[in-house]
PDB file of the backbone (N, CA, C, O) and the ligand in Angstrom, with CONECT records:
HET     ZN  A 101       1
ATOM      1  N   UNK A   1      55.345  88.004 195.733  1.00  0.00           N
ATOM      2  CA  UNK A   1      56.135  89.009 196.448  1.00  0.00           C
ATOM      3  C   UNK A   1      57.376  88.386 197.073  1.00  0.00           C
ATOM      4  O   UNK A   1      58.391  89.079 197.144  1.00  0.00           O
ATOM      5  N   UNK A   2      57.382  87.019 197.575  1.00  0.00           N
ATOM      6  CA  UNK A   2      58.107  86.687 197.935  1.00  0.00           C
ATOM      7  C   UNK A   2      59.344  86.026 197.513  1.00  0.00           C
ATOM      8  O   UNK A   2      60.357  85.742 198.152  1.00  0.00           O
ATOM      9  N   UNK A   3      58.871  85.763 195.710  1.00  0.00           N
ATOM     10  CA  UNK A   3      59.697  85.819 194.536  1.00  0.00           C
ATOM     11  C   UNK A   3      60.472  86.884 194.441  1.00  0.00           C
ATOM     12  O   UNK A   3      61.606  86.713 193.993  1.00  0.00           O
ATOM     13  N   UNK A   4      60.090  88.079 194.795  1.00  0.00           N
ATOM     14  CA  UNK A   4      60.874  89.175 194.254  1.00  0.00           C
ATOM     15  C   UNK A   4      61.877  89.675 195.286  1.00  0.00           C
ATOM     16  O   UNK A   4      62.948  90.228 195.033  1.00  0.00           O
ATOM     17  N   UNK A   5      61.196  89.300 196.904  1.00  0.00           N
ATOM     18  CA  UNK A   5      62.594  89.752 197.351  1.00  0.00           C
ATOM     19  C   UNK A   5      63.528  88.840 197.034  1.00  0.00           C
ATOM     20  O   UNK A   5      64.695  89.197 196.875  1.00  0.00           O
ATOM     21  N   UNK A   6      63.015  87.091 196.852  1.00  0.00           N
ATOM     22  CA  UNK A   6      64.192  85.868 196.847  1.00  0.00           C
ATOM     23  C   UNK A   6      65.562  86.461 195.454  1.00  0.00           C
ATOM     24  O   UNK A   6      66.780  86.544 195.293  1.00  0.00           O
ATOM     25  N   UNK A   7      64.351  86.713 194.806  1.00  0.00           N
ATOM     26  CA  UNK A   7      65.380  87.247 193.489  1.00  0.00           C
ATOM     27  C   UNK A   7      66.524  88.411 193.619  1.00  0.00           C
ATOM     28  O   UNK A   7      67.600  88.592 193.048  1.00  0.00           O
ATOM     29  N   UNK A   8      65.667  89.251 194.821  1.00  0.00           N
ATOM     30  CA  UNK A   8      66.914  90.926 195.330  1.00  0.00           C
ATOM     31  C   UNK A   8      67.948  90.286 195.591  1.00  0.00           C
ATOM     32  O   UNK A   8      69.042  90.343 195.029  1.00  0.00           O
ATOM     33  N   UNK A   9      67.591  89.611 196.523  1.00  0.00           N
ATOM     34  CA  UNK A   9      68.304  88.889 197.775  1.00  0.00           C
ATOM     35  C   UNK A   9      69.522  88.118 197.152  1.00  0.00           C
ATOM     36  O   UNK A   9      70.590  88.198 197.759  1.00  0.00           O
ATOM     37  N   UNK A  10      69.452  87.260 195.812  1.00  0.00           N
ATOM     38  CA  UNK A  10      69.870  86.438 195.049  1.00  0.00           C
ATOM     39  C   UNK A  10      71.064  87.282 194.687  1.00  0.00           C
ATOM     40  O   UNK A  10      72.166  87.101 195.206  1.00  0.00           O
ATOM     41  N   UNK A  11      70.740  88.510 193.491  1.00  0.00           N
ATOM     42  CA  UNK A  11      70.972  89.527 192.697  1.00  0.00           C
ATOM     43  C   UNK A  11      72.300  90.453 193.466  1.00  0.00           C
ATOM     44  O   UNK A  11      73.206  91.075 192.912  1.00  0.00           O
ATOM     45  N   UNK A  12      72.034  90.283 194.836  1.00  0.00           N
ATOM     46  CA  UNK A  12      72.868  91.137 196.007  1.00  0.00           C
ATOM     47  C   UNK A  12      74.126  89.970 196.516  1.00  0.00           C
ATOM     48  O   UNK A  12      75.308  90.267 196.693  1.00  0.00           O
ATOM     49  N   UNK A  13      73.671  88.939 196.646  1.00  0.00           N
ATOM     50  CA  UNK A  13      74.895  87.969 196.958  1.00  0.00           C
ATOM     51  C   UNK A  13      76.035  88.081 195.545  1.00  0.00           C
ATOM     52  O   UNK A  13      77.240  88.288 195.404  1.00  0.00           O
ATOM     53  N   UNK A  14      74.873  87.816 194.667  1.00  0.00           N
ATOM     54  CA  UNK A  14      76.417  88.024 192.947  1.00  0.00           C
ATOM     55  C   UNK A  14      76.852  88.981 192.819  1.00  0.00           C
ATOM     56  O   UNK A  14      77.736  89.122 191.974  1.00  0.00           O
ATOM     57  N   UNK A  15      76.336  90.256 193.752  1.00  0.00           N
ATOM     58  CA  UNK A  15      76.913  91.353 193.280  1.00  0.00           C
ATOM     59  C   UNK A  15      78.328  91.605 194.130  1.00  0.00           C
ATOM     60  O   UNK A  15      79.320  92.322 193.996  1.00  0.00           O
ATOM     61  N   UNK A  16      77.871  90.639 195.049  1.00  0.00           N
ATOM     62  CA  UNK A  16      78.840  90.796 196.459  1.00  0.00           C
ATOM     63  C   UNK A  16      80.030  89.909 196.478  1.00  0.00           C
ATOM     64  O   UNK A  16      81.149  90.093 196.956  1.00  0.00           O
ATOM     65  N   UNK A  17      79.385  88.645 195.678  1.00  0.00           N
ATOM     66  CA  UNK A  17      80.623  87.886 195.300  1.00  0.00           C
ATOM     67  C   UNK A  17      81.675  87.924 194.477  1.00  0.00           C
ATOM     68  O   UNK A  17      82.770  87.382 194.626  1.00  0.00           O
ATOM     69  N   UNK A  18      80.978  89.123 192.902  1.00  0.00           N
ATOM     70  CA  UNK A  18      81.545  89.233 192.102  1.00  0.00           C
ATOM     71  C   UNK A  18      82.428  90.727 192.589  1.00  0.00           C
ATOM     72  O   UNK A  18      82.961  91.200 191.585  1.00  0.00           O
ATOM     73  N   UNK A  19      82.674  91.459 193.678  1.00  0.00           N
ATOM     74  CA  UNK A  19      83.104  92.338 194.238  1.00  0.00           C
ATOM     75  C   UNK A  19      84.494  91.680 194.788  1.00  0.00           C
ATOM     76  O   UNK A  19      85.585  92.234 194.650  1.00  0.00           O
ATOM     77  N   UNK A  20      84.312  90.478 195.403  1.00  0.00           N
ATOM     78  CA  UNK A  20      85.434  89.775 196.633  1.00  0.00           C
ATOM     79  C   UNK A  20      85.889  88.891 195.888  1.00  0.00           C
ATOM     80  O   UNK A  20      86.949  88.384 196.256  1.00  0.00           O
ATOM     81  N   UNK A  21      85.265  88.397 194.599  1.00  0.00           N
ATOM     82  CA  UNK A  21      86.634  88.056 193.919  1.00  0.00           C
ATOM     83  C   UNK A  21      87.206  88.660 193.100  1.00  0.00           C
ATOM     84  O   UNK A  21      87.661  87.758 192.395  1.00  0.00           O
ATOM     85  N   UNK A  22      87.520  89.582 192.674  1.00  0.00           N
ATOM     86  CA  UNK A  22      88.656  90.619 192.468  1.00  0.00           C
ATOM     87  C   UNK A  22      87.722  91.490 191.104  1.00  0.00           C
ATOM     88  O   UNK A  22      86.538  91.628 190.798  1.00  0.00           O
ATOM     89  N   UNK A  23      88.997  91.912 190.593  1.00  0.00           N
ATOM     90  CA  UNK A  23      88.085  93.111 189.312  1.00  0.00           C
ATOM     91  C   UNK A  23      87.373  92.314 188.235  1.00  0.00           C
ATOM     92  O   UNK A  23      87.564  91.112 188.054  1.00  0.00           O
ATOM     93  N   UNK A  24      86.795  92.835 187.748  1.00  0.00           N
ATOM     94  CA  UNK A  24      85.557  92.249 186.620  1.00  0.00           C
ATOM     95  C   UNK A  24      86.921  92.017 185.161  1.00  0.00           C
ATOM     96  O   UNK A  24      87.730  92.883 184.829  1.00  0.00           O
ATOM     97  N   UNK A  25      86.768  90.382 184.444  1.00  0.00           N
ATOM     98  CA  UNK A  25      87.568  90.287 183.261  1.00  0.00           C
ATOM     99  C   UNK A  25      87.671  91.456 182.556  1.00  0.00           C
ATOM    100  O   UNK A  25      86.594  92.049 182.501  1.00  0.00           O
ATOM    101  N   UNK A  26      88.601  92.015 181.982  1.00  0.00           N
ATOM    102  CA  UNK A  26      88.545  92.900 180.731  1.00  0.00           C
ATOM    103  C   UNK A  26      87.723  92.462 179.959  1.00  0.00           C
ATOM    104  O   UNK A  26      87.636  91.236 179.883  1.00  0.00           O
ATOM    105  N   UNK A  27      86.667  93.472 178.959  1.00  0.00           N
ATOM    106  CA  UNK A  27      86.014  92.930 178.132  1.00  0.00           C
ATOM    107  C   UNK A  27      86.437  93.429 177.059  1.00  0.00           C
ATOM    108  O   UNK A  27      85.489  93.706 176.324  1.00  0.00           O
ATOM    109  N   UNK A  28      87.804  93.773 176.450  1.00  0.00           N
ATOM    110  CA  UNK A  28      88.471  93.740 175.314  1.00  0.00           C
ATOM    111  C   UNK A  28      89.800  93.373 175.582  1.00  0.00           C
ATOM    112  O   UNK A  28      90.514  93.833 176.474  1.00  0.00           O
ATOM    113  N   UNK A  29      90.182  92.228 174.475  1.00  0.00           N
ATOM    114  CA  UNK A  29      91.606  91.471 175.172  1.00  0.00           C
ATOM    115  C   UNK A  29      92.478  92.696 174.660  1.00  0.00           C
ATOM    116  O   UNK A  29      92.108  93.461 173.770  1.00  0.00           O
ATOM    117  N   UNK A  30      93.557  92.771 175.268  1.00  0.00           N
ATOM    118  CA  UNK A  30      94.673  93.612 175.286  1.00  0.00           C
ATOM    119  C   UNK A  30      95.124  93.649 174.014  1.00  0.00           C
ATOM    120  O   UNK A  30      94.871  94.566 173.233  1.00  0.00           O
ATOM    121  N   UNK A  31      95.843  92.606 173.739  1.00  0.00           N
ATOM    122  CA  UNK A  31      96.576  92.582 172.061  1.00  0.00           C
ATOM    123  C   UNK A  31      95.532  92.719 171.016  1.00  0.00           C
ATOM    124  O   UNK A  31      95.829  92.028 170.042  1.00  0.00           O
ATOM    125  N   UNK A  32      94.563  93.278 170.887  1.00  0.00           N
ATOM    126  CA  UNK A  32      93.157  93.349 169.679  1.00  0.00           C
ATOM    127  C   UNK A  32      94.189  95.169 169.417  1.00  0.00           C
ATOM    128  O   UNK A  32      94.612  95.973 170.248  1.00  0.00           O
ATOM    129  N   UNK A  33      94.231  95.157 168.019  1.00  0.00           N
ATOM    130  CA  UNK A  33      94.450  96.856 167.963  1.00  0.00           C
ATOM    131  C   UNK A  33      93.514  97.781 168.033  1.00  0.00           C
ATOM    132  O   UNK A  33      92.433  97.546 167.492  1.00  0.00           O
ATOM    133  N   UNK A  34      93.733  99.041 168.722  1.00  0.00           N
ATOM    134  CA  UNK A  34      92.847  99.400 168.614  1.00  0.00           C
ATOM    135  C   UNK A  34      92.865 101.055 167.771  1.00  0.00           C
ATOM    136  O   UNK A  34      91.974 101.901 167.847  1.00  0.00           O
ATOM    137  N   UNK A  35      94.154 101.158 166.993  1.00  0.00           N
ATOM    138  CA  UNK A  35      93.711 101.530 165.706  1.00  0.00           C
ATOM    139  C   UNK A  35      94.868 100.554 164.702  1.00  0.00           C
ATOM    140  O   UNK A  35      95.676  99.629 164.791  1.00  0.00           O
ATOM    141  N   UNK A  36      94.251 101.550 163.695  1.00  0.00           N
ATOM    142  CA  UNK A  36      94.573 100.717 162.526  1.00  0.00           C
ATOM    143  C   UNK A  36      96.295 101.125 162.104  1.00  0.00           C
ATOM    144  O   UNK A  36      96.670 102.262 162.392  1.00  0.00           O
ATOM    145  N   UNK A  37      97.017 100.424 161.612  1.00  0.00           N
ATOM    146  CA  UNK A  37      98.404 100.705 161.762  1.00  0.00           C
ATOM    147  C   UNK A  37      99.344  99.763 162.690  1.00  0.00           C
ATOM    148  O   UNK A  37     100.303  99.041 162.419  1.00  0.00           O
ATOM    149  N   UNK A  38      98.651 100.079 163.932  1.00  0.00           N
ATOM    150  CA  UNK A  38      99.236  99.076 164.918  1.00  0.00           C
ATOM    151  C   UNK A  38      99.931  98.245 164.638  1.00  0.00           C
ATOM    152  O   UNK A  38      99.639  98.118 163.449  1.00  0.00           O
ATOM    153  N   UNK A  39     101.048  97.179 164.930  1.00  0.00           N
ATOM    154  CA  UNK A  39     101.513  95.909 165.048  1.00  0.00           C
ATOM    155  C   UNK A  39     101.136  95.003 165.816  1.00  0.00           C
ATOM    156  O   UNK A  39     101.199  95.274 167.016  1.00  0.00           O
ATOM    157  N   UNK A  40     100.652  93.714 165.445  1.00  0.00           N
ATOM    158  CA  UNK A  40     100.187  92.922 166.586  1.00  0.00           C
ATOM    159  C   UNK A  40     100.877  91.971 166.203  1.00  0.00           C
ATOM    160  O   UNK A  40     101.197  91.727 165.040  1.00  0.00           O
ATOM    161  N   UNK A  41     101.290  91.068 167.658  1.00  0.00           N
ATOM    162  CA  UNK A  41     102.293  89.892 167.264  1.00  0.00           C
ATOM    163  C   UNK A  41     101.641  89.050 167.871  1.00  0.00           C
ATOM    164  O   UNK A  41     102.376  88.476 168.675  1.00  0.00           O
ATOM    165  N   UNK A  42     100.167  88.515 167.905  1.00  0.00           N
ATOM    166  CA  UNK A  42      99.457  87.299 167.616  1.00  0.00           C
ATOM    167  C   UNK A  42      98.889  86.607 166.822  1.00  0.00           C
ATOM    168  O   UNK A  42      98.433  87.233 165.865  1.00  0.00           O
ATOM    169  N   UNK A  43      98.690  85.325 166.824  1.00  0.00           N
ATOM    170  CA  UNK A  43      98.416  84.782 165.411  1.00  0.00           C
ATOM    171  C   UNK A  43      97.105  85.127 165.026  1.00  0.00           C
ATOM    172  O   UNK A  43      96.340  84.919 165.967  1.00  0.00           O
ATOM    173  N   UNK A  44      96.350  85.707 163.717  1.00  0.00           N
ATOM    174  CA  UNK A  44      94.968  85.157 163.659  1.00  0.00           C
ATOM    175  C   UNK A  44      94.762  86.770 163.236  1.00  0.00           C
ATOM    176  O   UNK A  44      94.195  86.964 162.160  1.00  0.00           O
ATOM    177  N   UNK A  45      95.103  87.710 163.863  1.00  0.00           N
ATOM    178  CA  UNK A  45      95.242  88.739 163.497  1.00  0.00           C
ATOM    179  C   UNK A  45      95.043  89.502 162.379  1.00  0.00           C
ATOM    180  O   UNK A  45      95.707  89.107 161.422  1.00  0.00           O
ATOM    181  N   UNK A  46      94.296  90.545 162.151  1.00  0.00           N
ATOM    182  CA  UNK A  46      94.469  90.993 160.961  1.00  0.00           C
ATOM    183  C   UNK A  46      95.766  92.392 161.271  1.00  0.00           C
ATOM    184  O   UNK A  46      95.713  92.817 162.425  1.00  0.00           O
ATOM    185  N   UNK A  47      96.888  93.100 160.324  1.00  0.00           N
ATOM    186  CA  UNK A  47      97.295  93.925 160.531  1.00  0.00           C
ATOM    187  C   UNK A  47      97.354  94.818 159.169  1.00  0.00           C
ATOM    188  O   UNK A  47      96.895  94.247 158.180  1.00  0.00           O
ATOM    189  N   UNK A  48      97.965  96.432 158.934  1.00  0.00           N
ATOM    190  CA  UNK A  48      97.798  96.627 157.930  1.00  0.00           C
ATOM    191  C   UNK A  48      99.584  96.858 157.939  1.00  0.00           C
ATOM    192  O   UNK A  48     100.265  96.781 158.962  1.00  0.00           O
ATOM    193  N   UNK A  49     100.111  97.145 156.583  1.00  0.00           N
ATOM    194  CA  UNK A  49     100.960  97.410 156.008  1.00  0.00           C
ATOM    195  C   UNK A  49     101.101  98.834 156.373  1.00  0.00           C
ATOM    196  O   UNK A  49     100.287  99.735 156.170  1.00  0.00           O
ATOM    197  N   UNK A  50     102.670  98.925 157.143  1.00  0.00           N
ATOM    198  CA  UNK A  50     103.136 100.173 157.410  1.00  0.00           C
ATOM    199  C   UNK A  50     103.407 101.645 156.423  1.00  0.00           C
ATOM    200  O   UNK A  50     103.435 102.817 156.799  1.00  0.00           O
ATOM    201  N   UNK A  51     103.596 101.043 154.979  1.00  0.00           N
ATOM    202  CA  UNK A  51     103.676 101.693 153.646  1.00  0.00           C
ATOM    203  C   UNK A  51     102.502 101.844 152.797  1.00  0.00           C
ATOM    204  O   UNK A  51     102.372 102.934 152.239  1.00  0.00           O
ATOM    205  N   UNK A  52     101.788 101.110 152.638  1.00  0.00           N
ATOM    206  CA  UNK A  52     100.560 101.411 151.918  1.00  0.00           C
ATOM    207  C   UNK A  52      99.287 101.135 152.539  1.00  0.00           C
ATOM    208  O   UNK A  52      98.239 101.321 151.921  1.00  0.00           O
ATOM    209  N   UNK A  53      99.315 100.645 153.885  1.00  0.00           N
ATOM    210  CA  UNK A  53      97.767 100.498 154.326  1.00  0.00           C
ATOM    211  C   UNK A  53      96.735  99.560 154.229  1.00  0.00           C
ATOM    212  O   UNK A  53      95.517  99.677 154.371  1.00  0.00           O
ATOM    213  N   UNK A  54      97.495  98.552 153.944  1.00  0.00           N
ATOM    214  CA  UNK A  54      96.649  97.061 153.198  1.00  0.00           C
ATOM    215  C   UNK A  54      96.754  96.149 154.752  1.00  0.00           C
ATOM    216  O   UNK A  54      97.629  95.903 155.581  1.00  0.00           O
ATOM    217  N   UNK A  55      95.567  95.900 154.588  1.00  0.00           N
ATOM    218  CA  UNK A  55      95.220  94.962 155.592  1.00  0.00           C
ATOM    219  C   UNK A  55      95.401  93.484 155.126  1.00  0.00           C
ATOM    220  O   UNK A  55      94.851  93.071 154.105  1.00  0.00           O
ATOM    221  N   UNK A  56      96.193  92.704 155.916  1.00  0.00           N
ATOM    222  CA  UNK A  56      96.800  91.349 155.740  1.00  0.00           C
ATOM    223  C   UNK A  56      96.499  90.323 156.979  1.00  0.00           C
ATOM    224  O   UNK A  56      96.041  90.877 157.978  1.00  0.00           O
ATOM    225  N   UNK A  57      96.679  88.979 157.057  1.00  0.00           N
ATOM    226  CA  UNK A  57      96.784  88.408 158.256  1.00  0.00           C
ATOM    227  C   UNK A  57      98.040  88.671 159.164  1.00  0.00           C
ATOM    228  O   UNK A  57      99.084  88.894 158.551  1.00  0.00           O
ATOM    229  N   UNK A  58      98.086  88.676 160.377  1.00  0.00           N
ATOM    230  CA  UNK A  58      99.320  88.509 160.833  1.00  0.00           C
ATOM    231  C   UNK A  58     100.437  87.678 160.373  1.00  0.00           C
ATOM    232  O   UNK A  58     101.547  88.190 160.525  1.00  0.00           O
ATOM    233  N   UNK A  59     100.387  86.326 159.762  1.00  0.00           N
ATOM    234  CA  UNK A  59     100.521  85.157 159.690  1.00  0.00           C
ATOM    235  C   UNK A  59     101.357  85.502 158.577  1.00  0.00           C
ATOM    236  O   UNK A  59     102.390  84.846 158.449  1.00  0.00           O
ATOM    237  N   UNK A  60     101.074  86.519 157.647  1.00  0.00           N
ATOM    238  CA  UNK A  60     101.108  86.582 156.332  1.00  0.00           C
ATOM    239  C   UNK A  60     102.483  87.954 156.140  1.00  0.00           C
ATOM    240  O   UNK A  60     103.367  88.159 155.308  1.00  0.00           O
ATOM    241  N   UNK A  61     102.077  88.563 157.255  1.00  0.00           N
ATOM    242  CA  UNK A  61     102.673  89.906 156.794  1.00  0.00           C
ATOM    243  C   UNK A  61     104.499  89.689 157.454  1.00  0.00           C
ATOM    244  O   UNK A  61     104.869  88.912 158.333  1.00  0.00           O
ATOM    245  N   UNK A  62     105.229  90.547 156.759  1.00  0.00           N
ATOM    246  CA  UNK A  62     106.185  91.207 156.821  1.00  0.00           C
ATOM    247  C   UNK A  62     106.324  91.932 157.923  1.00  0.00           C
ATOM    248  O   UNK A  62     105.467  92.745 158.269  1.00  0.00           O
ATOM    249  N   UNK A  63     107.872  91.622 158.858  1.00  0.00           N
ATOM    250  CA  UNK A  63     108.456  92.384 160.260  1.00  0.00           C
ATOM    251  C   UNK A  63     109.860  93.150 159.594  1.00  0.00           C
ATOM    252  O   UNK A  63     111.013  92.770 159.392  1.00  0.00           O
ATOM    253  N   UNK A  64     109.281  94.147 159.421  1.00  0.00           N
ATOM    254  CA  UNK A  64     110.433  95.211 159.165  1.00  0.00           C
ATOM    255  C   UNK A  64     111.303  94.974 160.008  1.00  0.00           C
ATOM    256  O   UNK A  64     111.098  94.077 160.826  1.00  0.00           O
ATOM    257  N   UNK A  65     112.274  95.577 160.025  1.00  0.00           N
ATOM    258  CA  UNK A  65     113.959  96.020 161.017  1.00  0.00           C
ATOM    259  C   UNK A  65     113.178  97.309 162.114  1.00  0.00           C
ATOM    260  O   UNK A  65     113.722  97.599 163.180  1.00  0.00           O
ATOM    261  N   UNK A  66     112.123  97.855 161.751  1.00  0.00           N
ATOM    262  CA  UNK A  66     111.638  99.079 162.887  1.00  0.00           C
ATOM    263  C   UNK A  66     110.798  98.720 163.555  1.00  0.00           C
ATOM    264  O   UNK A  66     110.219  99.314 164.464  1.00  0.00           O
ATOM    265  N   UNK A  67     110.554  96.930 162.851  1.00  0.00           N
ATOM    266  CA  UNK A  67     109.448  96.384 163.637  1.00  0.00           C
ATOM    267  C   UNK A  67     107.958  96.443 163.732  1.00  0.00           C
ATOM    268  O   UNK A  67     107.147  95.920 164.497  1.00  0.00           O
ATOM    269  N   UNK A  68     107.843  97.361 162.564  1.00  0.00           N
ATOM    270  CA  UNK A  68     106.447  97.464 162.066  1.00  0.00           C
ATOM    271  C   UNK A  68     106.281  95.857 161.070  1.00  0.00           C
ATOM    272  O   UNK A  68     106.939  94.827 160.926  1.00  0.00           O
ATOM    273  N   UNK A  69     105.057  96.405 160.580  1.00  0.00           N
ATOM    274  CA  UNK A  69     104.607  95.133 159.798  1.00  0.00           C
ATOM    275  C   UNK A  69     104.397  95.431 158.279  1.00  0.00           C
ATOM    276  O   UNK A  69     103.981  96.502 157.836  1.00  0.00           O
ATOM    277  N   UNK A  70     104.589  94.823 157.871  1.00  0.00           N
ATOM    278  CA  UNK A  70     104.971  95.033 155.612  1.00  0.00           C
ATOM    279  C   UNK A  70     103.749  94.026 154.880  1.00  0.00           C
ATOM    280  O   UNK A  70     103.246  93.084 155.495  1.00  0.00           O
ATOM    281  N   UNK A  71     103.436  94.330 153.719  1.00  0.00           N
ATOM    282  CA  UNK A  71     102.637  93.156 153.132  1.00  0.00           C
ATOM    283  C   UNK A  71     103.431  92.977 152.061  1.00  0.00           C
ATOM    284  O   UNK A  71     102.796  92.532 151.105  1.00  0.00           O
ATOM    285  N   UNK A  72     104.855  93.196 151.799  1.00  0.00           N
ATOM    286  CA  UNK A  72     105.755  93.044 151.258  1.00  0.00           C
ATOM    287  C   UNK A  72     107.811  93.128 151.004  1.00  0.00           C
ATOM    288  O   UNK A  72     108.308  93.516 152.061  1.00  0.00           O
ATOM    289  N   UNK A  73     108.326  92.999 150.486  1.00  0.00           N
ATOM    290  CA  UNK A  73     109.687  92.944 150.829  1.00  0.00           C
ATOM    291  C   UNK A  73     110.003  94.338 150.578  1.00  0.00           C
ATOM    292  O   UNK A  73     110.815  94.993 151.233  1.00  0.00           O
ATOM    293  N   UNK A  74     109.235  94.810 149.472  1.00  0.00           N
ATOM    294  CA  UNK A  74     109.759  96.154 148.622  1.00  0.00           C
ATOM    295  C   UNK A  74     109.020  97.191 149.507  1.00  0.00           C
ATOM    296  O   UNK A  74     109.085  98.361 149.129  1.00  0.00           O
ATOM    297  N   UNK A  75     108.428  96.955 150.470  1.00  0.00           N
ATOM    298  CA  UNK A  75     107.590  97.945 151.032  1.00  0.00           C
ATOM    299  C   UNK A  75     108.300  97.889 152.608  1.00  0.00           C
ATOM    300  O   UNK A  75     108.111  98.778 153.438  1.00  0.00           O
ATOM    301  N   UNK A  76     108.938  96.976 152.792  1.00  0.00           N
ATOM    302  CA  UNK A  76     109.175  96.480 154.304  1.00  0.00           C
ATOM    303  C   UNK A  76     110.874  97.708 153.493  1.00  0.00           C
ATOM    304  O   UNK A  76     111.259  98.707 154.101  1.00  0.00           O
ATOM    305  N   UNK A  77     111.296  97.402 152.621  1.00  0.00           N
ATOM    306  CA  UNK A  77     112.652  98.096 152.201  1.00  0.00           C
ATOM    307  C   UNK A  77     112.259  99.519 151.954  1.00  0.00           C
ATOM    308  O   UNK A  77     113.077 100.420 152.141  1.00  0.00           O
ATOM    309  N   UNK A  78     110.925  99.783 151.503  1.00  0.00           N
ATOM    310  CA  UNK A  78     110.819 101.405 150.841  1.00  0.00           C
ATOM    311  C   UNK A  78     111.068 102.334 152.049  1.00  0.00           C
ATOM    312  O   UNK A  78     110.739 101.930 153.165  1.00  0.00           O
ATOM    313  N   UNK A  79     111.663 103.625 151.890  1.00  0.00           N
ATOM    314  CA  UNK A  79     111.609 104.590 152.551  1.00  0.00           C
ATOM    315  C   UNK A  79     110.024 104.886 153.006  1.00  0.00           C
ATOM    316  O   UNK A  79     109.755 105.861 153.708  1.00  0.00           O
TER     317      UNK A  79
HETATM  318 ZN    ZN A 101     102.332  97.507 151.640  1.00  0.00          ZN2+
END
């Protein structure tokens, strides 16, 4: 019994500490897209092609002039 309050007791300080030091981390980083289309300008990334929808690395793909992302020249140029 005296396990279980030590453990409340425990359970209530982290809850109290993790209160006074400020807001809880985001648990999805910001730059992750969160749909598909998106542009992301970090490395590692997967993105898709603004013209046909093909998913590429960041690393790999094409920066249009509108600033979207291309998996090619003729596609970064197509209407
Ligand atoms: Zn494409």
């Amino acid at each position: 019994m005296d396990l279980l309050a030590d453990l409340i007791i425990i359970w209530f300080i982290v809850l109290l500490y993790r209160r006074w030091t400020g807001p809880v981390r985001p648990r999805f980083r910001p730059e992750r897209p969160v749909t598909a289309g998106r542009s992301v300008r970090s490395g590692g990334e997967m993105v898709s092609c603004a013209h046909c929808g093909l998913y590429l690395p960041h690393a790999e793909a094409l920066t249009g002039a509108d600033g979207k992302t291309y998996c090619s020249r003729e596609h970064a140029r197509a209407p």
